[in-house]
PDB file of the backbone (N, CA, C, O) and the ligand in Angstrom, with CONECT records:
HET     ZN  A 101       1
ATOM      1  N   UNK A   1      -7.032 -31.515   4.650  1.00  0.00           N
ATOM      2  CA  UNK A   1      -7.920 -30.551   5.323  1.00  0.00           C
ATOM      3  C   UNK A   1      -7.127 -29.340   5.801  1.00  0.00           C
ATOM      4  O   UNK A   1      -7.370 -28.197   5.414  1.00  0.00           O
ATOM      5  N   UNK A   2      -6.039 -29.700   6.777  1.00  0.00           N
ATOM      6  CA  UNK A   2      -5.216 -28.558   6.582  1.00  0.00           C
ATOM      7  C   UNK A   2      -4.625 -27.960   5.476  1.00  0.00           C
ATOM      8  O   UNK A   2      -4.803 -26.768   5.227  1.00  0.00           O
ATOM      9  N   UNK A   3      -4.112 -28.503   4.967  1.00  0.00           N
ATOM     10  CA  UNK A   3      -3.797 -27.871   3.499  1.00  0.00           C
ATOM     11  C   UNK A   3      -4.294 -27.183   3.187  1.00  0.00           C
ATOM     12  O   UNK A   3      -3.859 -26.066   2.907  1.00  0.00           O
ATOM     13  N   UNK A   4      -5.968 -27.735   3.061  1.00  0.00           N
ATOM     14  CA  UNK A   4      -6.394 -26.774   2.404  1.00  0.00           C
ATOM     15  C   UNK A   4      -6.666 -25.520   2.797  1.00  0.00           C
ATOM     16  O   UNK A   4      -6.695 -24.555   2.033  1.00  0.00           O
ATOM     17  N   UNK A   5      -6.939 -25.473   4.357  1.00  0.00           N
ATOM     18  CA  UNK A   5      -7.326 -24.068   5.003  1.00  0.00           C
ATOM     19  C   UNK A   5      -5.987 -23.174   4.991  1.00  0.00           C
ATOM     20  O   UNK A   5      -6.218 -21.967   4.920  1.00  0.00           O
ATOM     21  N   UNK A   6      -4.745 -23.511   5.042  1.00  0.00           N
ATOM     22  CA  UNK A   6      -4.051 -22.519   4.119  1.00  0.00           C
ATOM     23  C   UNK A   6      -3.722 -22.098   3.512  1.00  0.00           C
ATOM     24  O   UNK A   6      -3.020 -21.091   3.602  1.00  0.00           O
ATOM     25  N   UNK A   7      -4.248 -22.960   2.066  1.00  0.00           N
ATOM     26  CA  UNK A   7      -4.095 -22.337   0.864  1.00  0.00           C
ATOM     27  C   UNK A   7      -5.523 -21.180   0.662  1.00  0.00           C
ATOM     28  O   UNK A   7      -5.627 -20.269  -0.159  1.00  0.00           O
ATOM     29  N   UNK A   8      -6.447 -21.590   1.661  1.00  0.00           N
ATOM     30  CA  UNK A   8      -7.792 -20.748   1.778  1.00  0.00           C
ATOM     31  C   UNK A   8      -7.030 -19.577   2.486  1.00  0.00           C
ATOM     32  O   UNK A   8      -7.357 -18.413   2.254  1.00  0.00           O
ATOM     33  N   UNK A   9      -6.118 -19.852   3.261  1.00  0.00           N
ATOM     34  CA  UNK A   9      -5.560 -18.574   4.076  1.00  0.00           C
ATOM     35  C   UNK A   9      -4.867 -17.985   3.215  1.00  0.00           C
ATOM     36  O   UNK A   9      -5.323 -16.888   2.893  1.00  0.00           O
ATOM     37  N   UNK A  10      -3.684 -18.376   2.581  1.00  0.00           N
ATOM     38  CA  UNK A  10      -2.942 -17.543   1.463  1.00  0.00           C
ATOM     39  C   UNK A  10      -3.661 -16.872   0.247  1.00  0.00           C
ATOM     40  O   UNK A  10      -3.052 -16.179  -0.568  1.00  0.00           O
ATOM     41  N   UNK A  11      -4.852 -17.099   0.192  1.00  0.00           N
ATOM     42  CA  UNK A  11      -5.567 -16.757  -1.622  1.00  0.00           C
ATOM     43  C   UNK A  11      -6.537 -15.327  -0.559  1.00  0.00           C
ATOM     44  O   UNK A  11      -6.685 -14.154  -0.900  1.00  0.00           O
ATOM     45  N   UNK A  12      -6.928 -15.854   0.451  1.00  0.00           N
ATOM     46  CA  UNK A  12      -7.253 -14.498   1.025  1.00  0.00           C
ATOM     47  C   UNK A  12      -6.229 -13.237   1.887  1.00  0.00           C
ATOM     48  O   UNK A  12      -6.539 -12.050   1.785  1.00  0.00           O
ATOM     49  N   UNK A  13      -5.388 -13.542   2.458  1.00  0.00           N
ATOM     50  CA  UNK A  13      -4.239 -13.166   2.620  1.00  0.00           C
ATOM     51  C   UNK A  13      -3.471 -12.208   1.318  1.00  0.00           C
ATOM     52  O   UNK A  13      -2.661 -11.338   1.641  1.00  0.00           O
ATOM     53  N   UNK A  14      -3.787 -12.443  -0.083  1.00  0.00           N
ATOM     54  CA  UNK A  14      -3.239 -12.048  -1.339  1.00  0.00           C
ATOM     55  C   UNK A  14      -4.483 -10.853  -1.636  1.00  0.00           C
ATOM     56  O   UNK A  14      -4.230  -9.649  -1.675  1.00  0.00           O
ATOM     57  N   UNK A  15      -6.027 -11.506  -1.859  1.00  0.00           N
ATOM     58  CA  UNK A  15      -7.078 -11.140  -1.740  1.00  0.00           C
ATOM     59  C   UNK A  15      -6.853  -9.225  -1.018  1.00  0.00           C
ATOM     60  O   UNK A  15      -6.838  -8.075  -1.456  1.00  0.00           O
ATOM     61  N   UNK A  16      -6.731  -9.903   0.204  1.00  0.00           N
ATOM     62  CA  UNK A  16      -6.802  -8.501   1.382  1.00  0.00           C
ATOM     63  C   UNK A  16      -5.496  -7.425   0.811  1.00  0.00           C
ATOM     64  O   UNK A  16      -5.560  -6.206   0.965  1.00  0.00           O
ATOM     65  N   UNK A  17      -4.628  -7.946   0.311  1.00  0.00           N
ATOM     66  CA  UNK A  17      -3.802  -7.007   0.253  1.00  0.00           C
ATOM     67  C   UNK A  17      -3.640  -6.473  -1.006  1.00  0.00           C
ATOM     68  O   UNK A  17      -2.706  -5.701  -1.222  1.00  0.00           O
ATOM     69  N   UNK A  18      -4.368  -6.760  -1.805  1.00  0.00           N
ATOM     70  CA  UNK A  18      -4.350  -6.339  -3.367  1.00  0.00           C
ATOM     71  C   UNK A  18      -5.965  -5.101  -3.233  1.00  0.00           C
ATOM     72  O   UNK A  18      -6.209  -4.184  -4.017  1.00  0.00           O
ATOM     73  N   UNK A  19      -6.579  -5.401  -2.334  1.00  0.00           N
ATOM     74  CA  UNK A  19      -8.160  -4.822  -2.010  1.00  0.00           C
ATOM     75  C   UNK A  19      -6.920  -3.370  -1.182  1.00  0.00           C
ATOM     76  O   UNK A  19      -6.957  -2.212  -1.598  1.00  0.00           O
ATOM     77  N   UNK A  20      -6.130  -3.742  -0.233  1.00  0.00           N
ATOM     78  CA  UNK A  20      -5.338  -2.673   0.387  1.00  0.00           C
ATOM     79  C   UNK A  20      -4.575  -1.391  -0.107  1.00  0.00           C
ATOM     80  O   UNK A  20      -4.149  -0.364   0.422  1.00  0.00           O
ATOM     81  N   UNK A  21      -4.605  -1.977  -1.471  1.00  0.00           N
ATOM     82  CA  UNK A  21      -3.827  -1.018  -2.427  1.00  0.00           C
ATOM     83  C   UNK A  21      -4.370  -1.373  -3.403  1.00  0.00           C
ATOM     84  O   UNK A  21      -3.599  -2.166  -3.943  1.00  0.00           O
ATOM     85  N   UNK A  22      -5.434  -1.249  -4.098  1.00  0.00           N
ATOM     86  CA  UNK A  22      -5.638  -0.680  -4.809  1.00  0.00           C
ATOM     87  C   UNK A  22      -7.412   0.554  -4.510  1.00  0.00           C
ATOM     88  O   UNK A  22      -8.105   1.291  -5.211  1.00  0.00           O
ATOM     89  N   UNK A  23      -7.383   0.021  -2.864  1.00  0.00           N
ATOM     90  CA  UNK A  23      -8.738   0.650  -2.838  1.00  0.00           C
ATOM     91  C   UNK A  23      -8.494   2.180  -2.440  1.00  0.00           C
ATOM     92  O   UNK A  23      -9.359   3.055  -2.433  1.00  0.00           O
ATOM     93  N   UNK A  24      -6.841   2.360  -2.036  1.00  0.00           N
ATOM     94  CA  UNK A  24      -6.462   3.654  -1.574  1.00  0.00           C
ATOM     95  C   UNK A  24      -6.400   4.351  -2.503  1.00  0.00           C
ATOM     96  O   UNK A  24      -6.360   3.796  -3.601  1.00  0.00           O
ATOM     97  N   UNK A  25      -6.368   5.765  -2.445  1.00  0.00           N
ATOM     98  CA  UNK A  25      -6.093   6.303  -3.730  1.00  0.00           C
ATOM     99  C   UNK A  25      -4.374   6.744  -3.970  1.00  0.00           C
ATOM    100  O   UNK A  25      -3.604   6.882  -4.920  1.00  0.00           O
ATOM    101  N   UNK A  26      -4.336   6.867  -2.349  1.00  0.00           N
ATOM    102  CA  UNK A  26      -2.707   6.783  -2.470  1.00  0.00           C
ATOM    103  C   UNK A  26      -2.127   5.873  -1.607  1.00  0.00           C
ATOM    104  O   UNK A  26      -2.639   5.635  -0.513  1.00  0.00           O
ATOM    105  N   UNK A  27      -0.872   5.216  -2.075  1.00  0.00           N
ATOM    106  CA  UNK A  27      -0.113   4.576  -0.541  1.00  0.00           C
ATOM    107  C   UNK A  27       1.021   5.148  -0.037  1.00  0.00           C
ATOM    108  O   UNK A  27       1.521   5.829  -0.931  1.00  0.00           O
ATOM    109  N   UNK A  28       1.717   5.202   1.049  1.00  0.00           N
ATOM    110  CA  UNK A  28       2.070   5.829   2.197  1.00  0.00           C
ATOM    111  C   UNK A  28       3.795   4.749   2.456  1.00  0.00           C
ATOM    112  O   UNK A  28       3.665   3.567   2.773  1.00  0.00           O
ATOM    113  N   UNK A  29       5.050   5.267   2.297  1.00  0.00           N
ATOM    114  CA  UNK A  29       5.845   4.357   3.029  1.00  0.00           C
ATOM    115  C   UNK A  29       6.132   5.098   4.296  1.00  0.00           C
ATOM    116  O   UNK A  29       6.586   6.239   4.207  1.00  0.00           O
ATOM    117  N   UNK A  30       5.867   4.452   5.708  1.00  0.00           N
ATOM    118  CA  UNK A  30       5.517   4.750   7.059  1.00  0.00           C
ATOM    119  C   UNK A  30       7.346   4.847   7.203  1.00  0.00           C
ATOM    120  O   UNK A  30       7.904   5.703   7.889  1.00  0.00           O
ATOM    121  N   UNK A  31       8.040   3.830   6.439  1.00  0.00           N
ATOM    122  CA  UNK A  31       9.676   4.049   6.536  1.00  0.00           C
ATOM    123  C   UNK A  31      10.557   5.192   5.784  1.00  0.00           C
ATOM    124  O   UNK A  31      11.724   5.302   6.161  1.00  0.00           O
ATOM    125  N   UNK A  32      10.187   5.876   4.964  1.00  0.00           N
ATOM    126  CA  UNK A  32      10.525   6.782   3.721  1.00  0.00           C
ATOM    127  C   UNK A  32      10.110   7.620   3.765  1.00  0.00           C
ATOM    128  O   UNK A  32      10.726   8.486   3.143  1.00  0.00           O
ATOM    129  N   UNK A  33       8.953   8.038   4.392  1.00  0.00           N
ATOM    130  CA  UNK A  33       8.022   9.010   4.433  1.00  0.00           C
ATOM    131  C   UNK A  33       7.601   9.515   3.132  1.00  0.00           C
ATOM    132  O   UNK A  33       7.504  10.735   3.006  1.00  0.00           O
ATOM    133  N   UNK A  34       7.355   8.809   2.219  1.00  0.00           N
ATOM    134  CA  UNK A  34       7.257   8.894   1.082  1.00  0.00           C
ATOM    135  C   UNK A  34       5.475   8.264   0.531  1.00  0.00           C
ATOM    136  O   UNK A  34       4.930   7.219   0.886  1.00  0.00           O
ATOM    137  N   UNK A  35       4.901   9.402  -0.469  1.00  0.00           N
ATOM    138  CA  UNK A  35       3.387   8.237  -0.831  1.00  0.00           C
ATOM    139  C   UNK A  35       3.674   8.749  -2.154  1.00  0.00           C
ATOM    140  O   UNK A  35       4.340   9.658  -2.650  1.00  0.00           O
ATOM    141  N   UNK A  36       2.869   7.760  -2.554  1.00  0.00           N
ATOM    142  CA  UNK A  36       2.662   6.783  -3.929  1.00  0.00           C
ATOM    143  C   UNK A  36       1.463   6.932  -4.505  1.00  0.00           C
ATOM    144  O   UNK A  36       0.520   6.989  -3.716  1.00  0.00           O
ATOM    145  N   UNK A  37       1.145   7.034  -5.983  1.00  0.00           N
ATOM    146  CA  UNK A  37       0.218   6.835  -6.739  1.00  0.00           C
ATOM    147  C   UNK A  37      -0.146   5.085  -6.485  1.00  0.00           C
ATOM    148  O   UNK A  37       0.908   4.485  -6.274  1.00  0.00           O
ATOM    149  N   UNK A  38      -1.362   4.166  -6.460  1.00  0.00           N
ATOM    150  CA  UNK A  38      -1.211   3.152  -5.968  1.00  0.00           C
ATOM    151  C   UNK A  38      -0.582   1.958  -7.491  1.00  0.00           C
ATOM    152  O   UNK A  38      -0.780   0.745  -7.412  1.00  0.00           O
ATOM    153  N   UNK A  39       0.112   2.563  -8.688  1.00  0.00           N
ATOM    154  CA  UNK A  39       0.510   2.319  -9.107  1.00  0.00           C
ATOM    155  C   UNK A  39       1.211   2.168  -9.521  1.00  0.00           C
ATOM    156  O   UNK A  39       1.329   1.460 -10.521  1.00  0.00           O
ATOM    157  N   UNK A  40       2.277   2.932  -8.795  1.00  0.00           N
ATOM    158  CA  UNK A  40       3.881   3.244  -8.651  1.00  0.00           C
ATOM    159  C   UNK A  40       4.803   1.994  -8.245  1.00  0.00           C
ATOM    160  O   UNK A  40       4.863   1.445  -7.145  1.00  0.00           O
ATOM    161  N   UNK A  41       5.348   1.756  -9.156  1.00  0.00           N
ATOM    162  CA  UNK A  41       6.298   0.512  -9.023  1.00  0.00           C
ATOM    163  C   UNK A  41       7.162   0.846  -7.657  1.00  0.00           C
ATOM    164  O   UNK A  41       7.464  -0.230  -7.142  1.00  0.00           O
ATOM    165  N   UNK A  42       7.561   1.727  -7.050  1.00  0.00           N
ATOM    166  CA  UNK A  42       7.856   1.486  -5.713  1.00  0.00           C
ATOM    167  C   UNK A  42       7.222   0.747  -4.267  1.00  0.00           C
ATOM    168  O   UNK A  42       7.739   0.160  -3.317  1.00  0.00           O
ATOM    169  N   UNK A  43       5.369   1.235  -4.776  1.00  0.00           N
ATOM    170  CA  UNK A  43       4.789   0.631  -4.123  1.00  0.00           C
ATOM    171  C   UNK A  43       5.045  -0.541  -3.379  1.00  0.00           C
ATOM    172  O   UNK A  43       5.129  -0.699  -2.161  1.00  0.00           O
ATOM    173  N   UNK A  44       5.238  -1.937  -5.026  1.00  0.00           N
ATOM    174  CA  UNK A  44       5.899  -2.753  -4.440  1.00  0.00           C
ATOM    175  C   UNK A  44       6.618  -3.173  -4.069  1.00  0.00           C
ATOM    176  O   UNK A  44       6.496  -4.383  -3.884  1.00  0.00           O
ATOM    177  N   UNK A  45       8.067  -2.428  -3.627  1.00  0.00           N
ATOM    178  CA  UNK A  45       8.981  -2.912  -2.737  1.00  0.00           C
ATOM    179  C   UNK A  45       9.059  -2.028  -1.307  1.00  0.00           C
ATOM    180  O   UNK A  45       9.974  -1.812  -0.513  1.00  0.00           O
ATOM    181  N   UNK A  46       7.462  -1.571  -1.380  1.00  0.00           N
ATOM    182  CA  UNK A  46       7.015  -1.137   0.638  1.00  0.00           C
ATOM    183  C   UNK A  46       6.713  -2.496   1.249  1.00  0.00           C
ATOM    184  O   UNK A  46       5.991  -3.298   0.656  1.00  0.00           O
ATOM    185  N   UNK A  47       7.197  -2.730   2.295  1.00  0.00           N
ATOM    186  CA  UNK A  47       7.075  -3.369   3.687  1.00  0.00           C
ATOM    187  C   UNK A  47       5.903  -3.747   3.737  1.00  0.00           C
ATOM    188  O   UNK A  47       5.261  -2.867   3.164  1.00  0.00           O
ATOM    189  N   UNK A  48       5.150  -4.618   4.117  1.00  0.00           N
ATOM    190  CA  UNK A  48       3.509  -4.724   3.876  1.00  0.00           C
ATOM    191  C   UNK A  48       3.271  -3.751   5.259  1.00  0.00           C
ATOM    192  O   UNK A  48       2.577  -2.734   5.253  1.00  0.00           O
ATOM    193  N   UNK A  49       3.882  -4.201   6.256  1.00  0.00           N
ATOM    194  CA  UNK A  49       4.100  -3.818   7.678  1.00  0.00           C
ATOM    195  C   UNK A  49       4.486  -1.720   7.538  1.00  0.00           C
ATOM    196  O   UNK A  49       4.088  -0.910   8.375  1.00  0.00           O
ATOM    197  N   UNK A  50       5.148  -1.434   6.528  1.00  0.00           N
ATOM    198  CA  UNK A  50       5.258  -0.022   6.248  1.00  0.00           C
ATOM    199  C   UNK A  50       4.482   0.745   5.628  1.00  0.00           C
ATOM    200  O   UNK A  50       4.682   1.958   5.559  1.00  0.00           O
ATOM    201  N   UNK A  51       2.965  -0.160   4.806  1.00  0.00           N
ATOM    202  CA  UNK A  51       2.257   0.429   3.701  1.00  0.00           C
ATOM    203  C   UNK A  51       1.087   1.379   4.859  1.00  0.00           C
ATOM    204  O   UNK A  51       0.554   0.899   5.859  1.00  0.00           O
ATOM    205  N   UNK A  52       0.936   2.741   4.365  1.00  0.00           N
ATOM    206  CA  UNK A  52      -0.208   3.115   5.086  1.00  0.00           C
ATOM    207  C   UNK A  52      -0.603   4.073   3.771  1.00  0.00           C
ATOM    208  O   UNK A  52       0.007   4.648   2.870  1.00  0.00           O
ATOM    209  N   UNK A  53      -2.444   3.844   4.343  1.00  0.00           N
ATOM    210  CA  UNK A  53      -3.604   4.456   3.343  1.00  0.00           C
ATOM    211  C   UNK A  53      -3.585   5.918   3.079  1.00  0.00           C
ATOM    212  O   UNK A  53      -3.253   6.732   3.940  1.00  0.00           O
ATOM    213  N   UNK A  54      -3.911   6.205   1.990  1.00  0.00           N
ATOM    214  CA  UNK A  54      -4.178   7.697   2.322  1.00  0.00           C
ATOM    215  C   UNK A  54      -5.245   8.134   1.223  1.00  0.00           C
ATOM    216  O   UNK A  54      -5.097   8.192   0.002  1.00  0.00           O
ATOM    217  N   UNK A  55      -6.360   8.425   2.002  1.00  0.00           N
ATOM    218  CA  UNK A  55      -7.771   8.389   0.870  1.00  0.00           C
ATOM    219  C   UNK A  55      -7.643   9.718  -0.115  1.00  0.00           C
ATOM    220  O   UNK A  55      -8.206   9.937  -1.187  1.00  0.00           O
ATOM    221  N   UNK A  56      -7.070  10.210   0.342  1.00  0.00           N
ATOM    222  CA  UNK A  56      -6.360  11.901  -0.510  1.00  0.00           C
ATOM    223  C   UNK A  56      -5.333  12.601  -0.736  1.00  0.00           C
ATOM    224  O   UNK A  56      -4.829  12.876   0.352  1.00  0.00           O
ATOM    225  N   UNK A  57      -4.809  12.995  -1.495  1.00  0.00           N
ATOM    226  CA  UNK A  57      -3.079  13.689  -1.589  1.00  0.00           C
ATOM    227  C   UNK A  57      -2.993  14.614  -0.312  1.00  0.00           C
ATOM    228  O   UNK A  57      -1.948  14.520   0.333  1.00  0.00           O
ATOM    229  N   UNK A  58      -4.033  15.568   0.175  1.00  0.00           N
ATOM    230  CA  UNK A  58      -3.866  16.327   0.993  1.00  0.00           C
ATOM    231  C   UNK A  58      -3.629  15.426   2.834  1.00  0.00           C
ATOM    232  O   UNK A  58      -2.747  15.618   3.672  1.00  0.00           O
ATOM    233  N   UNK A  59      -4.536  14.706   2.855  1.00  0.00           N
ATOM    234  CA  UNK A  59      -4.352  13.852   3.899  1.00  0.00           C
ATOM    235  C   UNK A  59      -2.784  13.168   4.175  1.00  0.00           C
ATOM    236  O   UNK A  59      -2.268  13.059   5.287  1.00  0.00           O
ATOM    237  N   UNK A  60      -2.228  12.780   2.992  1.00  0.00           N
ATOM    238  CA  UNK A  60      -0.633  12.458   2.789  1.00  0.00           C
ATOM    239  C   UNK A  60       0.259  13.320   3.350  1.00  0.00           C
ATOM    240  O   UNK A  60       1.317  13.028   3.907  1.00  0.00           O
ATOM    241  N   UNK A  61      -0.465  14.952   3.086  1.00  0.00           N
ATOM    242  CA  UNK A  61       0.512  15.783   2.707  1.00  0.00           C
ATOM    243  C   UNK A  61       0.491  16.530   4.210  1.00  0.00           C
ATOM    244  O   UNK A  61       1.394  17.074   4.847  1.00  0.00           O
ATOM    245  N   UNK A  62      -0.897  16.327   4.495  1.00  0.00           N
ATOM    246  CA  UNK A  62      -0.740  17.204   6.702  1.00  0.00           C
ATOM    247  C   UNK A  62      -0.388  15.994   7.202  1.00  0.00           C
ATOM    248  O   UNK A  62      -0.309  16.219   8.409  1.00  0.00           O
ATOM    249  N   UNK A  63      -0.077  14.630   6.995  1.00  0.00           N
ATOM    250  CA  UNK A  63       0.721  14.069   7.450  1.00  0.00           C
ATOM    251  C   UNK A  63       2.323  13.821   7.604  1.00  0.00           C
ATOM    252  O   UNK A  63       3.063  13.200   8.366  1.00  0.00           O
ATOM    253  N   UNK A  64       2.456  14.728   6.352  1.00  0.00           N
ATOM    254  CA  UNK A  64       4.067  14.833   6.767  1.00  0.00           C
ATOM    255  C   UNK A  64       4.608  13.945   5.778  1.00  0.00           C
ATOM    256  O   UNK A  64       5.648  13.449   6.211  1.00  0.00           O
ATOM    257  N   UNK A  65       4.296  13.508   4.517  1.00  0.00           N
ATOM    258  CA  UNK A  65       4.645  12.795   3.632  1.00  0.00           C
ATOM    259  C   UNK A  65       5.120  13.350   2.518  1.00  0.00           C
ATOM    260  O   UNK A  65       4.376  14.204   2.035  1.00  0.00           O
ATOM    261  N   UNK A  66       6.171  13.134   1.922  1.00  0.00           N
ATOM    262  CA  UNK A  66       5.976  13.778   0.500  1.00  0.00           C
ATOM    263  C   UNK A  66       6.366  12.947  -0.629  1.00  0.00           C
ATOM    264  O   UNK A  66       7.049  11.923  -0.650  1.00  0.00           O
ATOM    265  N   UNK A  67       5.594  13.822  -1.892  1.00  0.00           N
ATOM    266  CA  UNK A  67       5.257  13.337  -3.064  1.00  0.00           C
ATOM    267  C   UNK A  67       6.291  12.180  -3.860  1.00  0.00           C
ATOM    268  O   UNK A  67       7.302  12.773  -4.238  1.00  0.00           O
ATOM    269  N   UNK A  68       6.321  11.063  -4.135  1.00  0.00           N
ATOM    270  CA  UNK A  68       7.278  10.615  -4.992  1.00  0.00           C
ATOM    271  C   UNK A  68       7.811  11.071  -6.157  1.00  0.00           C
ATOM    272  O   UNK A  68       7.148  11.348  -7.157  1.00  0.00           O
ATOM    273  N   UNK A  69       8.962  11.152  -6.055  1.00  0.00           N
ATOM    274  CA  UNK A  69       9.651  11.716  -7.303  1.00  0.00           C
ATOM    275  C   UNK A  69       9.461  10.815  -8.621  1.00  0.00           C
ATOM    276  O   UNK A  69       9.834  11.344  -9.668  1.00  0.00           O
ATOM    277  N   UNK A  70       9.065   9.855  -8.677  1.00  0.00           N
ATOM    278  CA  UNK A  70       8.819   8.556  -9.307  1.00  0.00           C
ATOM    279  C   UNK A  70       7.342   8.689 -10.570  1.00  0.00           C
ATOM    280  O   UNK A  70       7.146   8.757 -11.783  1.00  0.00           O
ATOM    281  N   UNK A  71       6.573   8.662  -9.224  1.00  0.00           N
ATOM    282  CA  UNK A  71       5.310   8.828  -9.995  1.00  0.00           C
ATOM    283  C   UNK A  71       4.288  10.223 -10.011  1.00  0.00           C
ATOM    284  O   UNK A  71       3.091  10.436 -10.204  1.00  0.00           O
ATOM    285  N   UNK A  72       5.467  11.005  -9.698  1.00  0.00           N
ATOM    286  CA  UNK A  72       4.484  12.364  -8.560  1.00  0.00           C
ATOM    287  C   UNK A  72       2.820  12.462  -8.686  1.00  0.00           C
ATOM    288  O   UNK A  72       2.027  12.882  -9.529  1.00  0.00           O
ATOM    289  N   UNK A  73       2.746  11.848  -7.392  1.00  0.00           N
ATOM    290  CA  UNK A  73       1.172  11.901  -6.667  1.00  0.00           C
ATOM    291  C   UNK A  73       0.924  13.363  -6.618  1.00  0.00           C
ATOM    292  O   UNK A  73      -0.130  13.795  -6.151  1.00  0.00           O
TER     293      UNK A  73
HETATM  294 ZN    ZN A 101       5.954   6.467  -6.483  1.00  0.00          ZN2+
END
């Protein structure tokens, strides 16, 4: 019974964070100051704790972020 409610916790836990990035249009490293196309293989080595949303390039960009050299957003 426990078991199972954390494997119910981990499959939603995976769930939420795959819905987190890919529903943004861009992602954000809060450590790098750096955002991302949400398909940018850097993506995944952001911090889950460092990832922040950004529903638009411009929203990224009056935040003080800039473009990845990688995937340029
Ligand atoms: Zn990138």
């Amino acid at each position: 019974m426990v078991r199972r409610a954390i494997r119910f916790g981990l499959v939603a836990l995976m769930v939420l964070t795959a819905v987190t990035v890919y529903a943004a249009a861009y992602i954000g490293n809060s450590d790098s100051r750096c955002f991302h196309r949400p398909g940018c293989r850097s993506v995944r080595d952001i911090r889950a704790d460092h990832r922040v949303r950004f529903s638009s390039r411009k929203e990224a960009v009056d935040r003080g972020y800039v473009p990845c050299r990688r995937c340029k957003p």
